[in-house]
VOTORDO-168254 format. One record per residue (C-alpha): chain; x, z, y. Coordinates in steps of 0.02 Angstrom, whole numbers, plus 50000, padded with zeros to 5 digits. Example, Ala and Ser with C-alpha at 12.3 -4.5 7.8 and 13.67 -1.06 7.14 Angstrom:
2
R   c       x       z       y
R   A   50615   50390   49775
R   A   50684   50357   49947
***
This chain:
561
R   c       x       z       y
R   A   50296   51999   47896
R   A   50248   51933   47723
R   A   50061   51946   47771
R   A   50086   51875   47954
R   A   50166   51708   47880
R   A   50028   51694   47747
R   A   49912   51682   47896
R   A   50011   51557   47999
R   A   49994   51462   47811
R   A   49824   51445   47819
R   A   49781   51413   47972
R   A   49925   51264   47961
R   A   49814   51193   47820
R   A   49637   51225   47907
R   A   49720   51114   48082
R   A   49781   50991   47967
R   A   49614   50975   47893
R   A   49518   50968   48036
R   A   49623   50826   48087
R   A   49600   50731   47945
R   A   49403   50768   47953
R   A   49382   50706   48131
R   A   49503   50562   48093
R   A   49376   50505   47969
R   A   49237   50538   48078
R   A   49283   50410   48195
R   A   49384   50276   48116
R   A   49241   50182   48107
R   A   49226   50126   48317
R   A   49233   49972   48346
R   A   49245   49870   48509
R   A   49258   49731   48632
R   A   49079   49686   48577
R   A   49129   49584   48422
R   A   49050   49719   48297
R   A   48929   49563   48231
R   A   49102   49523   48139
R   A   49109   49656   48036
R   A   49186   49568   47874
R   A   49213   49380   47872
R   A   49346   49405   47730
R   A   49303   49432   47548
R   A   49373   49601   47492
R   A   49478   49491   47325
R   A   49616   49577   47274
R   A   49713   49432   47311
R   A   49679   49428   47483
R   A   49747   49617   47520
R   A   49894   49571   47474
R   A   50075   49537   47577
R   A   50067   49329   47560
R   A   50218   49234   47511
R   A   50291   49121   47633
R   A   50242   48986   47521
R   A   50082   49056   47540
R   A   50094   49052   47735
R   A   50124   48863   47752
R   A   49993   48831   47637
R   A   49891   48947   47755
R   A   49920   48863   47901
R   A   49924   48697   47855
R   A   49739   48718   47791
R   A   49663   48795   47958
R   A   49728   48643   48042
R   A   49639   48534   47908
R   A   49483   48651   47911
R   A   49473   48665   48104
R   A   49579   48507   48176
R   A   49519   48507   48361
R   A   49519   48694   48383
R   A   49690   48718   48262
R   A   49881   48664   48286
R   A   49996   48689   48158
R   A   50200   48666   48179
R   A   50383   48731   48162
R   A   50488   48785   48302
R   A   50636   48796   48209
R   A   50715   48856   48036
R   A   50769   49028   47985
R   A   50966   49045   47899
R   A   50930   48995   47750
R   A   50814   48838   47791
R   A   50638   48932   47785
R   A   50513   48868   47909
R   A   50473   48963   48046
R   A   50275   48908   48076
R   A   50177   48950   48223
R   A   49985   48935   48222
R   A   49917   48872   48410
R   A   49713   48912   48432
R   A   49610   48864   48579
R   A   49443   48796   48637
R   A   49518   48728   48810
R   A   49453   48533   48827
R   A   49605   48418   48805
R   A   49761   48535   48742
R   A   49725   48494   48562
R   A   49693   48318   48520
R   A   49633   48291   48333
R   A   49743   48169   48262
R   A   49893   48166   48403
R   A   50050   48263   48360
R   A   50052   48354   48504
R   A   49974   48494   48628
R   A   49939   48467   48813
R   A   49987   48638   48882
R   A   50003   48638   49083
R   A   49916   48773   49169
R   A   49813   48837   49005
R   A   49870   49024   48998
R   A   49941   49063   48836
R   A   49978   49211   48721
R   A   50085   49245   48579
R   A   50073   49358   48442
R   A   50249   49390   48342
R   A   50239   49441   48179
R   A   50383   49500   48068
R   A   50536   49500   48164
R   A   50622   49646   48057
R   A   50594   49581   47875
R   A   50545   49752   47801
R   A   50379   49762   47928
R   A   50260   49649   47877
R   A   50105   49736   47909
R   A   50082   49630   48078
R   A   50097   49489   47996
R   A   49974   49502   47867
R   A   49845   49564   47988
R   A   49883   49388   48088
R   A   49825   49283   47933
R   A   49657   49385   47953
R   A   49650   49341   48137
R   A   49698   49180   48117
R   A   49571   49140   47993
R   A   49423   49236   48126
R   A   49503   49144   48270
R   A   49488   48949   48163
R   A   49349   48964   48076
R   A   49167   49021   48118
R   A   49199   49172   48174
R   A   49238   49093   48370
R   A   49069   49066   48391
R   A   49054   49240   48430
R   A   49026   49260   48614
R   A   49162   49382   48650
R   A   49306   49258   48535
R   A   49233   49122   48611
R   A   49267   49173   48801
R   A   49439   49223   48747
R   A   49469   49034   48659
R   A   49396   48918   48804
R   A   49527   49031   48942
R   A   49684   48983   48845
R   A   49791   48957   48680
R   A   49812   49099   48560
R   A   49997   49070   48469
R   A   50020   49148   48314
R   A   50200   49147   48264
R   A   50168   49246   48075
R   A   50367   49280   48033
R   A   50495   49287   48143
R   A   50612   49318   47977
R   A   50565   49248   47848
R   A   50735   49277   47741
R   A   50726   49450   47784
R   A   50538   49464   47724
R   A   50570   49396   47558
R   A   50739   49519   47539
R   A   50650   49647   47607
R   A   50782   49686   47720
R   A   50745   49732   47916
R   A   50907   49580   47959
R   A   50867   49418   47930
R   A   50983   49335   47768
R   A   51159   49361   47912
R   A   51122   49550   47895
R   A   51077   49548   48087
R   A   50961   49644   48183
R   A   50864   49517   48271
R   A   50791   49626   48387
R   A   50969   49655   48444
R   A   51009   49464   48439
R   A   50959   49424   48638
R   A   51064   49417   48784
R   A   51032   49586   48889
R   A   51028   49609   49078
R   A   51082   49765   49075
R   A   51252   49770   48977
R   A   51270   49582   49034
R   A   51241   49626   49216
R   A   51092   49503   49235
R   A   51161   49355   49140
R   A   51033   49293   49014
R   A   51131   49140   48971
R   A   51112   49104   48765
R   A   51271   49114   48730
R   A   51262   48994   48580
R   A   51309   49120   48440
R   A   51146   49198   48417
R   A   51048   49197   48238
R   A   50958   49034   48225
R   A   50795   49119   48241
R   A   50840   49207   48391
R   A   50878   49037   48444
R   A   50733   48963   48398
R   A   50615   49067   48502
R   A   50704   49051   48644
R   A   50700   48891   48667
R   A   50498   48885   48610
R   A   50472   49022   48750
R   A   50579   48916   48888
R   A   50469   48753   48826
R   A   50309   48867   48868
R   A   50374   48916   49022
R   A   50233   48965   49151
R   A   50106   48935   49031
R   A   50159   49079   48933
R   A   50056   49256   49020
R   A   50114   49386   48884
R   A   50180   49400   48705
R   A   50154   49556   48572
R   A   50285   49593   48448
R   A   50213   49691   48296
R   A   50323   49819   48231
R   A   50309   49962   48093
R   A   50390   50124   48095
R   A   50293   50233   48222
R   A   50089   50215   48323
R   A   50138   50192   48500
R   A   50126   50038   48612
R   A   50292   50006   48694
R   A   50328   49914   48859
R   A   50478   49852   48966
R   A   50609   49908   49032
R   A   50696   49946   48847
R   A   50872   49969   48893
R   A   50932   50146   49021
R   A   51014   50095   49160
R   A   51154   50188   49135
R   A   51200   50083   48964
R   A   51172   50226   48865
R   A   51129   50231   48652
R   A   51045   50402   48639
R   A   50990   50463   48795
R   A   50808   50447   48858
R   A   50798   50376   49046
R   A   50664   50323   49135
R   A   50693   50117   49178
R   A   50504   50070   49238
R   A   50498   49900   49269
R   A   50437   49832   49440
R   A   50268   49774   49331
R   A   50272   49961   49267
R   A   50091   49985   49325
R   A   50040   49836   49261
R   A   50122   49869   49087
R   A   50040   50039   49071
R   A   49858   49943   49107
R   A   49870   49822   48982
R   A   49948   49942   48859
R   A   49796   50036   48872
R   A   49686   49893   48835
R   A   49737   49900   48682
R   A   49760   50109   48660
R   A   49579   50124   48739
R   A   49485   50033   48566
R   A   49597   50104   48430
R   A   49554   50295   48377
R   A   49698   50332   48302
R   A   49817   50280   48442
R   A   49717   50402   48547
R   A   49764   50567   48451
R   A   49918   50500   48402
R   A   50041   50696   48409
R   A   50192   50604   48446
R   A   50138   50498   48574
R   A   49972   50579   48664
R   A   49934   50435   48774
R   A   49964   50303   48649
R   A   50095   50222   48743
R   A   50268   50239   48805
R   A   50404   50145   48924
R   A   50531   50089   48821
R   A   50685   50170   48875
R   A   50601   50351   48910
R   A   50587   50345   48702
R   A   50754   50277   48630
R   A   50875   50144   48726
R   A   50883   49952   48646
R   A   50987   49825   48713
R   A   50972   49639   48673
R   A   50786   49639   48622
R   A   50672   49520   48611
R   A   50527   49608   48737
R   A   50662   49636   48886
R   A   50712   49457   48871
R   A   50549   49368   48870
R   A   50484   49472   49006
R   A   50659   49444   49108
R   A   50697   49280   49067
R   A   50527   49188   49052
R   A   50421   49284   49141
R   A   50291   49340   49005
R   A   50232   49490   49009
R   A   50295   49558   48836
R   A   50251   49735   48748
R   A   50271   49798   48575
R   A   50150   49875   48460
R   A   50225   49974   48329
R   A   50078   49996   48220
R   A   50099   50127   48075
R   A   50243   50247   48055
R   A   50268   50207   47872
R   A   50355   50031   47873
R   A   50261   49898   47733
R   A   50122   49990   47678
R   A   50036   49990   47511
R   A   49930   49837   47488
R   A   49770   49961   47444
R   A   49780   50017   47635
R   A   49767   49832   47708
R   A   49577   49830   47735
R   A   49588   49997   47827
R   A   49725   49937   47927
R   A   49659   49768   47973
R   A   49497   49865   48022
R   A   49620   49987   48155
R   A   49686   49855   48245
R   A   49579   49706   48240
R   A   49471   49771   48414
R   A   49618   49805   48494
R   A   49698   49651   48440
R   A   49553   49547   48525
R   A   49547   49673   48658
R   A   49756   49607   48712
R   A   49698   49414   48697
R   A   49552   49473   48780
R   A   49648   49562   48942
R   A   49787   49427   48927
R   A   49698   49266   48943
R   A   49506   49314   48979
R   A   49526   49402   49162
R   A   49615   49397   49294
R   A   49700   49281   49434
R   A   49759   49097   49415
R   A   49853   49022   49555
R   A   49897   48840   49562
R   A   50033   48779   49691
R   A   50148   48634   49744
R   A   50312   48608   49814
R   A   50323   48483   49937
R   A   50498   48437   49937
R   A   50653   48462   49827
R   A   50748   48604   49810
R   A   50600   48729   49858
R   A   50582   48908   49784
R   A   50392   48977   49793
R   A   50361   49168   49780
R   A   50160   49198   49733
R   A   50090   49377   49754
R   A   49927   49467   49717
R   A   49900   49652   49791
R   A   49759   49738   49748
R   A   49726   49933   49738
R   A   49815   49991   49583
R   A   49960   49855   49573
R   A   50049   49758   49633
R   A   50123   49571   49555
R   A   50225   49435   49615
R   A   50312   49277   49526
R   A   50473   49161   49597
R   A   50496   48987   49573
R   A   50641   48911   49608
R   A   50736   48740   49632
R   A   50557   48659   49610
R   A   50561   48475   49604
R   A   50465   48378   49742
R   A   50285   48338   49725
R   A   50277   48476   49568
R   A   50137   48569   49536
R   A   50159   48744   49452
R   A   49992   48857   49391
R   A   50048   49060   49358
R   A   49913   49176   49292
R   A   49911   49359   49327
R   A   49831   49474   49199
R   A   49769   49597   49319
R   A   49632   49732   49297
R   A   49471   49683   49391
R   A   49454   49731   49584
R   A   49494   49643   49745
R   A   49656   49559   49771
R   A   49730   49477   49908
R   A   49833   49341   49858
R   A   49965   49231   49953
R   A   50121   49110   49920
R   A   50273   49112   50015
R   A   50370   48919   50028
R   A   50558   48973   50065
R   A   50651   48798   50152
R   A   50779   48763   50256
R   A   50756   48950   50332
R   A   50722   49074   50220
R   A   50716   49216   50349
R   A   50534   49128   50387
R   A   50431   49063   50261
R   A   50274   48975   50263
R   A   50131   49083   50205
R   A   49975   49038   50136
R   A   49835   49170   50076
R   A   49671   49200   50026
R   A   49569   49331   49941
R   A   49486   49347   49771
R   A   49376   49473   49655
R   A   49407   49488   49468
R   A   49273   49543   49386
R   A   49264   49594   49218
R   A   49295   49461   49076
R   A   49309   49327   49224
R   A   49473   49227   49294
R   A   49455   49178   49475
R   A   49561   49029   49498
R   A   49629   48962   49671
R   A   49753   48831   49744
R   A   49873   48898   49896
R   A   49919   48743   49987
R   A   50083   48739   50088
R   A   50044   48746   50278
R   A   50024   48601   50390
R   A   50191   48563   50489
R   A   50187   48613   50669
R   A   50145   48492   50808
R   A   50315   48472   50890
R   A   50338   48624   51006
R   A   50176   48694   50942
R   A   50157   48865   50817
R   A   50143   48847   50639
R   A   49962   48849   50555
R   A   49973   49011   50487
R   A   49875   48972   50319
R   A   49864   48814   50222
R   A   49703   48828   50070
R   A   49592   48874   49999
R   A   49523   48811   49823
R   A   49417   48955   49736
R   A   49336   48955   49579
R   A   49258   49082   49465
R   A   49351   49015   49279
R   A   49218   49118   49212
R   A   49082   48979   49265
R   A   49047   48817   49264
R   A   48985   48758   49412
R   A   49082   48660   49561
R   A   49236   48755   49646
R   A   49231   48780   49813
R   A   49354   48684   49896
R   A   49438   48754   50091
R   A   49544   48653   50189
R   A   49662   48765   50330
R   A   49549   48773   50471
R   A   49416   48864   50374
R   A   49287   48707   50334
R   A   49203   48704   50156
R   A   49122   48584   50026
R   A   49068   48586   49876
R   A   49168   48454   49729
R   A   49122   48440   49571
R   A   49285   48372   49516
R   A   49439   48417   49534
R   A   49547   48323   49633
R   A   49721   48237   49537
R   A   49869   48314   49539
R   A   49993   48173   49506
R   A   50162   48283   49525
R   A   50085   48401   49398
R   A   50237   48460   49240
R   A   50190   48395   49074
R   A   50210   48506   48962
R   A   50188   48438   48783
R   A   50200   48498   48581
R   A   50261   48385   48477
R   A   50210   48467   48299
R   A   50328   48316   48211
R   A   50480   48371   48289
R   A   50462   48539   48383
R   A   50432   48580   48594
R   A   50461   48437   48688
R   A   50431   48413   48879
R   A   50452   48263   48996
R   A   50610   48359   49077
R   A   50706   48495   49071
R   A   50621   48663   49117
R   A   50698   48714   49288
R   A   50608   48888   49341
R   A   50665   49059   49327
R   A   50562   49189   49351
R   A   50547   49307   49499
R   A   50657   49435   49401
R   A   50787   49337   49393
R   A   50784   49273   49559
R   A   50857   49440   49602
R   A   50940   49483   49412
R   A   51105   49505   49490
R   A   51034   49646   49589
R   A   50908   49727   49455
R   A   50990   49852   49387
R   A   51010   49944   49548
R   A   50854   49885   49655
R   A   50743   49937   49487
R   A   50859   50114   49485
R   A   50864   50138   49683
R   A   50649   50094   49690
R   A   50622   50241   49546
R   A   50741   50344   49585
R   A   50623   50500   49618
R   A   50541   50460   49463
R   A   50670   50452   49347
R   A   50779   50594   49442
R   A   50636   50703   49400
R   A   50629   50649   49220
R   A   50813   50694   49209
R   A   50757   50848   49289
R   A   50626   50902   49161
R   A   50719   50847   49025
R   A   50878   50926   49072
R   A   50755   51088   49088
R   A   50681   51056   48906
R   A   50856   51066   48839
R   A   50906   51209   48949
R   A   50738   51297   48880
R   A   50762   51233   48702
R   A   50955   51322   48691
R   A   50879   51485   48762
R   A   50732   51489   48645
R   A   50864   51478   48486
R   A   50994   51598   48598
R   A   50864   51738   48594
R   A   50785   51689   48414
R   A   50947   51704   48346
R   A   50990   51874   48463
R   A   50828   51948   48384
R   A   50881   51890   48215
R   A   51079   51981   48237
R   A   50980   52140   48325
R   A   50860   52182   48172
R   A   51008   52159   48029
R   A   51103   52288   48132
R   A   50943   52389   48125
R   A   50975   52364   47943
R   A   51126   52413   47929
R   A   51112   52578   48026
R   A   50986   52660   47922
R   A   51042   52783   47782
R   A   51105   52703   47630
R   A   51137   52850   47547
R   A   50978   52907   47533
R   A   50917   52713   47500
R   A   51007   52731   47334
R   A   50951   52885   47279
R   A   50781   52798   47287
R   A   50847   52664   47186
***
């Protein structure tokens, strides 16, 4: 026995070595075609090192100085004990930053956020955000692949989330309070994602910067510490529970699990991560959380939000920065990069008050669809879809007076890779009286990829080419007032197509995966059925060779003695 566990010894040590050797051997890939960026940043010791938050205002401050019509820097709010919380806006987009205006024009540019720091004791996402930041401002855009990402929307960098709790070191911010706990939750509040009004102020604070970006905003990233996964929605188990893993996909699931990959596909080390072979996993099928911030933006504003938790040991030594920052820089272009960069824009507009629009795209893999609802007359609402590339077919339902029969208009599009095809669905024509309803009102496509003239459809199928766009008086103007915080003309009245039917999630997202999580339950149930008879018969072999033991002769065992 002695000689049999000496063996299982070594070869322990020879697997763990051979891990580490092919670790090294590829932590060196790169990706997304931005490998003629190898090192912009000095390698100082100063700069591998966790800034201050003194030192991120004066960071930010200065990239808007250095880089004024590409670089927006504001507040959205203050943390408990007064500290700034700054978010860093970059884009390329003609006319949403205006040198010298205190404010962003943000209607129908797809956006993206990157949070940083939400648990104070994690601030290796943050750091690595100063680096991008600094790529994304400075010269470093002029690289073709940064430079595709920056001219399809706005990149916001929102460094620390809590600030108190980064200086304390402390995962609550200065309250003691989990503020990935802080949000309202549709599952334990049955679909009511009301703010109550005693949240932490910077739980506050993003909510209402999220609701101000409204449809503009495609996805957020929260960057976390403590394991090397990528997690996506749905976070809480349906049935409410703390411990128990349960499968909750979202009705996005396949989507989630694409763009998860994006980023798992570029970063070796996610790919042979033990714990987590495919790199990524739905939220509740790991550990149940209820009131976080990824479940809420995703319910209650329509983003599509993951998390990235991106080393299992939680604030790193300094010495390991550059290595870090060199793991998840590709991948971190690579989410801006399937965010913003491809996909499908759809522009629409309600033609009287009180109208709810619902826009789909079906395509192969996936399916998406968005709800608008109580729009204003004359608006105009753009929604982009972050879909993988293939042919979609792509409509917009107008619900009026009889929602039993809506108005349909539709029209089909390619995305191709690293390319947004953009379109306007029209509401159909009104019928002559007595007459059938024009079946399909459109059709404006355009490759966002190019720059040429759109092609322009009207509903009986004629075409012509304009090289301007037409104006779209009823558009919402959204704006960013950087003096005094998110501002807009009116109050934001959408809701997303989740929580059009909220009331009913819980159950419509259990009863449409029921199969799929029932045989979750199944094989778990089975692991711990095989797990308790494993140790049953380890510990039967364990009682059945002492009574060996104890049978033999002991007499003649002490005469030997």
């Amino acid at each position: 026995m002695g000689v049999s566990r000496s063996r299982a010894r070594v070869a322990a040590s020879v697997a763990v070595v051979a891990f580490i050797a092919a670790s090294a051997s590829v932590s060196g890939a790169s990706a997304l075609n931005v490998t003629s960026l190898e090192e912009t940043l000095s390698h100082s010791p100063e700069r591998w090192t966790y800034w201050s938050n003194t030192q991120l205002t004066e960071f930010v401050q200065g990239m808007e100085r250095g880089s004024p019509d590409r670089c927006k820097a504001y507040t959205i709010g203050e943390s408990a004990m007064g500290q700034s919380l700054w978010v860093l806006s970059v884009t390329k987009v003609p006319g949403v930053i205006k040198p010298g205006r205190p404010e962003m024009s943000l209607e129908g540019v797809p956006a993206f956020l990157y949070v940083g720091n939400m648990h104070g004791d994690e601030p290796l996402g943050r750091q690595l955000m100063f680096y991008l930041a600094e790529e994304l401002c400075a010269g470093a855009a002029e690289e073709p692949a940064v430079d595709r990402i920056l001219s399809s929307g706005v990149v916001h960098l929102l460094f620390s989330l809590n600030p108190d709790g980064f200086d304390l070191k402390t995962r609550g911010n200065a309250n003691g309070v989990d503020l990935n706990r802080n949000f309202p939750d549709a599952i334990k509040r049955k679909g009511n994602l009301t703010l109550l009004g005693t949240e932490e102020p910077e739980s506050e604070a993003i909510a209402r910067y999220a609701a101000q970006l409204g449809t503009t905003l495609v996805g957020a990233t929260l960057l976390h510490e403590g394991a090397l996964v990528v997690n996506y929605p749905m976070d809480g188990a349906v049935s409410g529970s703390k411990v128990r893993r349960e499968a909750n996909p979202s009705v996005d699931d396949a989507l989630f699990r694409y763009l998860a990959q994006r980023y798992i596909d570029v970063q070796p080390e996610l790919q042979r991560n033990p714990e987590f072979p495919t790199g990524k996993v739905q939220g509740s099928m790991w550990y149940p959380v209820y009131g976080g911030l990824q479940d809420y933006l995703y319910l209650e504003i329509g983003a599509y939000c993951t998390t990235v938790e991106m080393n299992d040991q939680k604030w790193p030594d300094e010495v390991d920065l550059p290595r870090f920052w060199k793991q998840h820089r590709a991948s971190m272009y690579a989410f801006l990069d399937a965010y913003l960069s491809q996909g499908i824009t759809v522009r629409f507009r309600a033609n009287e008050p009180g109208a709810s629009v619902v826009v789909k795209a079906a395509g192969a893999s996936l399916q998406v669809a968005r709800a608008f609802l109580d729009l204003e007359a004359g608006e105009e609402v753009s929604v982009h879809f972050p879909v993988p590339t293939g042919a979609y077919k792509v409509a917009a339902e107008w619900h009026g007076d009889d929602p039993q029969h809506p108005e349909l208009a539709a029209a089909e599009v390619e995305v191709r890779p690293d390319a947004r095809a953009s379109l306007t669905l029209a509401r159909p024509l009104p019928a002559a009286r007595g007459g059938p309803m024009r079946a399909a009102g459109f059709v404006e496509l355009s490759d966002a990829s190019s720059s040429g003239p759109s092609l322009v459809g009207t509903a009986n199928g004629e075409r012509r080419e304009e090289g301007v766009p037409p104006s779209r008086p009823g558009e919402r103007n959204y704006r960013l007032n950087v003096q005094g915080g998110m501002t807009s003309d009116r109050q934001q009245p959408l809701r997303d197509a989740v929580l059009q039917n909220l009331k009913n999630r819980v159950e419509s997202t259990h009863n449409a995966s029921w199969k799929r999580s029932h045989r979750a339950q199944e094989i778990l149930h089975a692991s711990y059925f095989s797990s308790g008879l494993m140790v049953f018969l380890f510990v039967a072999i364990v009682v059945l060779a002492a009574c060996r033991v104890d049978k033999t002769p002991r007499t003649r065992a002490r005469g030997l003695v």
